[in-house]
C-alpha positions in Angstrom: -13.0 6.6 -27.6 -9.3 7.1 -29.0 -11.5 9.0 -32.1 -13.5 11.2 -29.8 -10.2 12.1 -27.7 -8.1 13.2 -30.5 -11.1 14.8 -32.5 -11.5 17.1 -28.9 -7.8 17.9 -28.7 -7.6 19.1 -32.4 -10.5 21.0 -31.7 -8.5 22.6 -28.6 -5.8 23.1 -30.7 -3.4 21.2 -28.4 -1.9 19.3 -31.5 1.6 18.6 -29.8 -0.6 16.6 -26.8 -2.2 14.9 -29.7 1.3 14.1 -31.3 2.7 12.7 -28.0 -0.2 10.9 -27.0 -0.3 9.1 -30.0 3.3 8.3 -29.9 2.6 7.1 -26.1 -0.7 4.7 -27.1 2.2 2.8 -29.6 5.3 2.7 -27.3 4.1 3.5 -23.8 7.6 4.8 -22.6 7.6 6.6 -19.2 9.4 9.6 -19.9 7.1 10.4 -22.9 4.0 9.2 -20.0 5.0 11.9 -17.6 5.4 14.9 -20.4 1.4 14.0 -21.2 0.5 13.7 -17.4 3.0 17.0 -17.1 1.3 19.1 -20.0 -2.4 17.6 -18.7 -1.8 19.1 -15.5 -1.0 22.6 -16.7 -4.2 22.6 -18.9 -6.2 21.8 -15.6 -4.5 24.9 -13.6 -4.5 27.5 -15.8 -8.0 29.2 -16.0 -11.7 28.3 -14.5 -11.5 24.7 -13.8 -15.5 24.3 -14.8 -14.5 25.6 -18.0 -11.5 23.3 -18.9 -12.5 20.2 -21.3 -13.1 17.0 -20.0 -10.9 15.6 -22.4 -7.7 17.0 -20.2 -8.9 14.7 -17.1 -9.4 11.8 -19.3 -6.0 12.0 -20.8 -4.2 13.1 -17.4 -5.7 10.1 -15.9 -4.9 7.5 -18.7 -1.1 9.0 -18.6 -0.5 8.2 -14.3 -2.1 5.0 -15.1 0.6 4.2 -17.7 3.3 5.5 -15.8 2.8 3.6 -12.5 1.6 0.6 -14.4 5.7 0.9 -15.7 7.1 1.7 -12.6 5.3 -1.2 -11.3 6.6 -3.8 -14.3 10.2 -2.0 -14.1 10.4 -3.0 -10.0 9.5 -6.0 -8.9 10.1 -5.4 -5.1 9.4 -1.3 -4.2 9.9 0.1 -1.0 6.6 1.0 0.8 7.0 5.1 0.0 7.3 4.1 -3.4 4.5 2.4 -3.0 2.7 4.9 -1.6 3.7 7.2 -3.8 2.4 5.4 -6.5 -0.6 5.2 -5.0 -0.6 9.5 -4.1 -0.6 10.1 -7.5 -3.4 7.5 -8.7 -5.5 9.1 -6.6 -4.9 12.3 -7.8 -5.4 11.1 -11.2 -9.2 9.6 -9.6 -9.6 13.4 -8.0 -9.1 15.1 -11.5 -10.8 12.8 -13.5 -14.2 12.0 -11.8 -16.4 10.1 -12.6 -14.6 9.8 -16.0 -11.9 7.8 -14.9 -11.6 4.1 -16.0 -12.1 1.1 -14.0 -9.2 -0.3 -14.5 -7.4 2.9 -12.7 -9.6 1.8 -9.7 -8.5 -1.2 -9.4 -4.5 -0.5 -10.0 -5.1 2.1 -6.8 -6.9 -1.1 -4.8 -4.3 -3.5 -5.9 -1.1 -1.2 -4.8 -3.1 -0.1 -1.3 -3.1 -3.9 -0.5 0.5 -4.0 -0.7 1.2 -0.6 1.3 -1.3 -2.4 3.9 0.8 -5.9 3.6 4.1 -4.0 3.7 3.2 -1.1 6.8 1.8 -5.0 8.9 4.9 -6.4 8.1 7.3 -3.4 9.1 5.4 -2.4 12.3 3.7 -5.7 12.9 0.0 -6.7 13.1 -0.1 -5.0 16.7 -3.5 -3.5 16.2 -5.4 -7.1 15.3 -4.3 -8.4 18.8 -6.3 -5.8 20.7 -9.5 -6.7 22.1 -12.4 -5.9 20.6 -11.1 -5.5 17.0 -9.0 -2.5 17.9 -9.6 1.7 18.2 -13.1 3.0 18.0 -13.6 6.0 16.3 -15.0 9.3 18.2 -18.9 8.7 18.7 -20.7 11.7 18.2 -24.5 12.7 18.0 -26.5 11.5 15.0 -26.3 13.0 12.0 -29.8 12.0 11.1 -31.4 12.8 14.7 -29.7 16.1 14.6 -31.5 16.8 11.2 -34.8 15.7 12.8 -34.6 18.0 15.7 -33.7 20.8 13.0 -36.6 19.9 11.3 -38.4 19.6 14.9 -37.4 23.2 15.8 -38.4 24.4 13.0 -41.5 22.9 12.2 -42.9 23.5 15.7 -46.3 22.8 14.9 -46.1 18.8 14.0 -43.9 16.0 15.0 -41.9 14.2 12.5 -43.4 10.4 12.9 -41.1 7.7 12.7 -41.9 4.6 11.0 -40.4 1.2 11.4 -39.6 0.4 7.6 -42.8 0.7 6.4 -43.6 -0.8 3.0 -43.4 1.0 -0.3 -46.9 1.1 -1.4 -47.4 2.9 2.4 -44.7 5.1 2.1 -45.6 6.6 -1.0 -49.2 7.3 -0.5 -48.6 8.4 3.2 -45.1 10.1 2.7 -44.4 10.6 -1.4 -47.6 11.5 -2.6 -48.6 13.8 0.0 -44.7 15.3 0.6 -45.1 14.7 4.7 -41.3 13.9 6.0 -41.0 10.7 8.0 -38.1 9.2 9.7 -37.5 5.2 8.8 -35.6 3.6 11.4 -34.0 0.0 10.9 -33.8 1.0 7.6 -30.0 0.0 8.1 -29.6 -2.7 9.7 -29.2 -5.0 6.9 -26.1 -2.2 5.3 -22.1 -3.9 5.4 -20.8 -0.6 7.0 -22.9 -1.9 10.1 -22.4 -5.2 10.3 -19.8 -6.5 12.9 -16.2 -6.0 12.4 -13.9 -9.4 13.2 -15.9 -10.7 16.1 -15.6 -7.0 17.8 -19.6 -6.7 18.1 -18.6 -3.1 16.6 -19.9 -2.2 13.3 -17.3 -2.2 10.3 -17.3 1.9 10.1 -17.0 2.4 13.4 -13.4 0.5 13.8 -10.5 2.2 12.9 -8.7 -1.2 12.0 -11.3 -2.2 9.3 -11.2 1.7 7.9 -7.3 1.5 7.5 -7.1 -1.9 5.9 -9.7 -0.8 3.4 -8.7 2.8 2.6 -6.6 4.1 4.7 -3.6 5.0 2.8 -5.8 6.5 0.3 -5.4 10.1 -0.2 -8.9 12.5 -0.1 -9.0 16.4 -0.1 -10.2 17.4 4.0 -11.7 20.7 4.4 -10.3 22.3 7.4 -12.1 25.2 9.4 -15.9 25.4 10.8 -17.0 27.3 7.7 -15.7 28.3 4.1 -16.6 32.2 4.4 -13.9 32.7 7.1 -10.4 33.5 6.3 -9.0 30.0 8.1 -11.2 27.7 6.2 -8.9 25.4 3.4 -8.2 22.2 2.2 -5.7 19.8 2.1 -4.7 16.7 1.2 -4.0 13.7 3.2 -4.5 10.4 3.4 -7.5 8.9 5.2 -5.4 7.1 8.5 -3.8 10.6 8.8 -7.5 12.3 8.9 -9.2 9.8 11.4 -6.3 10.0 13.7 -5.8 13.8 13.9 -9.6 14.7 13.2 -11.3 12.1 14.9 -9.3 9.6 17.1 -7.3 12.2 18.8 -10.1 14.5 19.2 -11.8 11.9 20.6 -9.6 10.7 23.4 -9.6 14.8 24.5 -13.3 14.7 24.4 -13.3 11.5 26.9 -10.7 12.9 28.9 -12.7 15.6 29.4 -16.0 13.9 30.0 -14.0 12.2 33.0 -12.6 15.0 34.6 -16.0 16.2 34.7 -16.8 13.5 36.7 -14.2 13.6 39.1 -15.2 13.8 42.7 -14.2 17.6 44.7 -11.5 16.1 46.5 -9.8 14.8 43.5 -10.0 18.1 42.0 -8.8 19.7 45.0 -5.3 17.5 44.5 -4.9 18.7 41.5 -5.3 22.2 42.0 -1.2 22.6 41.8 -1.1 21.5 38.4 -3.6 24.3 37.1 -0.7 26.8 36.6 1.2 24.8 34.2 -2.1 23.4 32.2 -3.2 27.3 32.0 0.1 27.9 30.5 -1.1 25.2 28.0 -4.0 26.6 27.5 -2.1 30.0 26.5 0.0 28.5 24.2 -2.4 26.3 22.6 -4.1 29.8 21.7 -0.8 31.2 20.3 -0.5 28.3 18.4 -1.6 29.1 14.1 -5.5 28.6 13.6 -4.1 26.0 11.1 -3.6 23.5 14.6 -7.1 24.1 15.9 -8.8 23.6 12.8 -12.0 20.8 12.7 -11.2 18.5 9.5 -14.2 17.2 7.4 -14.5 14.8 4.5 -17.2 16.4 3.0 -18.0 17.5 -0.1 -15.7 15.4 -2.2 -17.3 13.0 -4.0 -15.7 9.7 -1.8 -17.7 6.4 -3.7 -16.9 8.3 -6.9 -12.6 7.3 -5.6 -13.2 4.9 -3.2 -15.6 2.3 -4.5 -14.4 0.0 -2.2 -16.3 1.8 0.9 -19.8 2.4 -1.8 -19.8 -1.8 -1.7 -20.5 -1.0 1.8 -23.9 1.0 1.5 -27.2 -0.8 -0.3 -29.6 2.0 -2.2 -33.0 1.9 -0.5 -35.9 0.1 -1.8 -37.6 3.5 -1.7 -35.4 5.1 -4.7 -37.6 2.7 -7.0 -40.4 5.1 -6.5 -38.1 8.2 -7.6 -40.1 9.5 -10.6 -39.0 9.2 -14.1 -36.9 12.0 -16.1 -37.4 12.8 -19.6 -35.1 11.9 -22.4 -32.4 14.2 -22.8 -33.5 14.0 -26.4 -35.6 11.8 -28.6 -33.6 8.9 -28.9 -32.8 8.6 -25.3 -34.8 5.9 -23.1 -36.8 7.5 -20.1 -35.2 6.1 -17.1 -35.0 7.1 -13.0 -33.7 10.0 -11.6 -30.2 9.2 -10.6 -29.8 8.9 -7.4 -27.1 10.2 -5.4 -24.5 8.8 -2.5 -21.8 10.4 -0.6 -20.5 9.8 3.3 -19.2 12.8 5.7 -16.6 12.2 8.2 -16.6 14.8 10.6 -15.7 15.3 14.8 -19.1 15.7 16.7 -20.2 19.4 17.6 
């Protein structure tokens, strides 16, 4: 791979990269590490980022590796921002590269989160594993898949989407693949780690806040921000994962049930707090003086999460039913057939 790296750099005609990374693979020094991950980065902003080599992510990736990995070997006890740090830039190193990074970055940015997680419990205390019930719930919403069936529903008004109890594969192709009629399998789940109980809670893993944190959640993700990416609001940012649940989700949540019980308050409650509705007006004002930047929904989206986080893709099984994908074509003639590839991805998102 060292061949193939410096052959595409020479043919990029970044020969001083090429010089210094050579230099770097012999005596892995970290200033010399952060003028490669320095002149790496500029490569990857300047100009259409489709059109940047590959080569650039690879090389920006294997430099932060180095570079923590002596920060790490340099300090045997670091402070938790350091830590975290550490980890921040990791992850931007797993962001740029892709699915080219190397597993061995993934597991640096696994092995430094369970020491930001072992340092935060120690600092503030395990308060959150005495709570009943495994701890916070995150905001339920409505289905993502029974919202996509009553889209389908509305607009396929002439037929009714059957559901099907995990049906076999032999019946799902002839009465689903073969024919191209939709079909909705349910307990098709059940048997997934993301829904298995959570520490005796009866809640399932993704669905606690407490399991999500511990597992990811000083991990840092690009979050889209705004309902849609034609209006002039609509922009991303990054933050880590505990800081999207609890401003996206959490918080929203708790509004969302405070609201479902005022609702549901009786008239003569309501009437008692009729001398308060001046000052929550004013509230309301302000709220919409407030930049559009506050109001904002957050999703985790379209970034590809398993491709960072592997940790939360051990948590998903692929379907039986992607063995019946068909076959591609060899990319050329002395490439094997093999199985369309199959893609995975999560969204996190507030309900509405």
């Amino acid at each position: 791979r060292e061949t193939v790296i410096a052959s595409e750099l020479a043919q990029d005609g970044s020969f001083l990269l090429l010089q210094l990374l050579r230099k770097a693979t012999k005596d892995p020094e970290a200033g010399l590490l952060q003028r490669i991950a320095d002149m790496c980065w500029d490569q990857l902003h300047v100009g259409v980022w489709s059109r940047v080599p590959d080569v650039y992510r690879i090389v920006y990736a294997w430099a932060v590796e180095g570079l923590v990995r002596c920060r790490q070997s340099s300090q045997r006890e670091m402070d938790i921002d350091r830590l975290r740090q550490d980890l921040r830039e990791i992850d931007t190193a797993l962001i740029m590269a892709g699915a080219l990074a190397e597993a061995s970055l993934h597991e640096l940015a696994r092995r430094i989160h369970r020491k930001v997680i072992l340092r935060r419990k120690g600092q503030q205390g395990d308060r959150r594993r005495g709570q009943q019930g495994g701890g916070r719930v995150l905001l339920k919403g409505h289905s993502s898949a029974d919202s996509f069936v009553a889209w389908l529903e509305q607009n396929a008004s002439d037929r009714q989407i059957p559901r099907k109890t995990t049906p076999s594969l032999q019946l799902f192709q002839s009465d689903h693949l073969d024919t191209q009629q939709p079909v909705v399998i349910t307990k098709g789940l059940e048997s997934w780690p993301a829904v298995q109980p959570y520490d005796g809670s009866g809640r399932p893993k993704w669905a606690c806040m407490q399991y999500l944190e511990e597992t990811c959640g000083e991990r840092t993700v690009p979050v889209e921000l705004g309902g849609s990416y034609l209006r002039k609001e609509w922009g991303t940012e990054l933050m880590t994962i505990s800081d999207f649940l609890e401003k996206y989700l959490v918080s929203r949540g708790a509004d969302k049930r405070q609201g479902d019980c005022e609702a549901g308050e009786s008239n003569g409650r309501k009437r008692r707090r009729m001398n308060t509705e001046e000052e929550a007006g004013k509230s309301n004002e302000e709220a919409e003086d407030r930049p559009a930047s506050d109001q904002r929904q957050g999703y985790l989206a379209q970034h590809p999460l398993f491709e960072q986080i592997a940790e939360l893709k051990e948590d998903l099984q692929l379907p039986d039913y992607t063995c019946l994908l068909p076959t591609r074509s060899p990319a050329s003639g002395n490439d094997p057939p093999g199985l369309e590839v199959v893609r995975m991805n999560a969204w996190l998102r507030p309900p509405g």
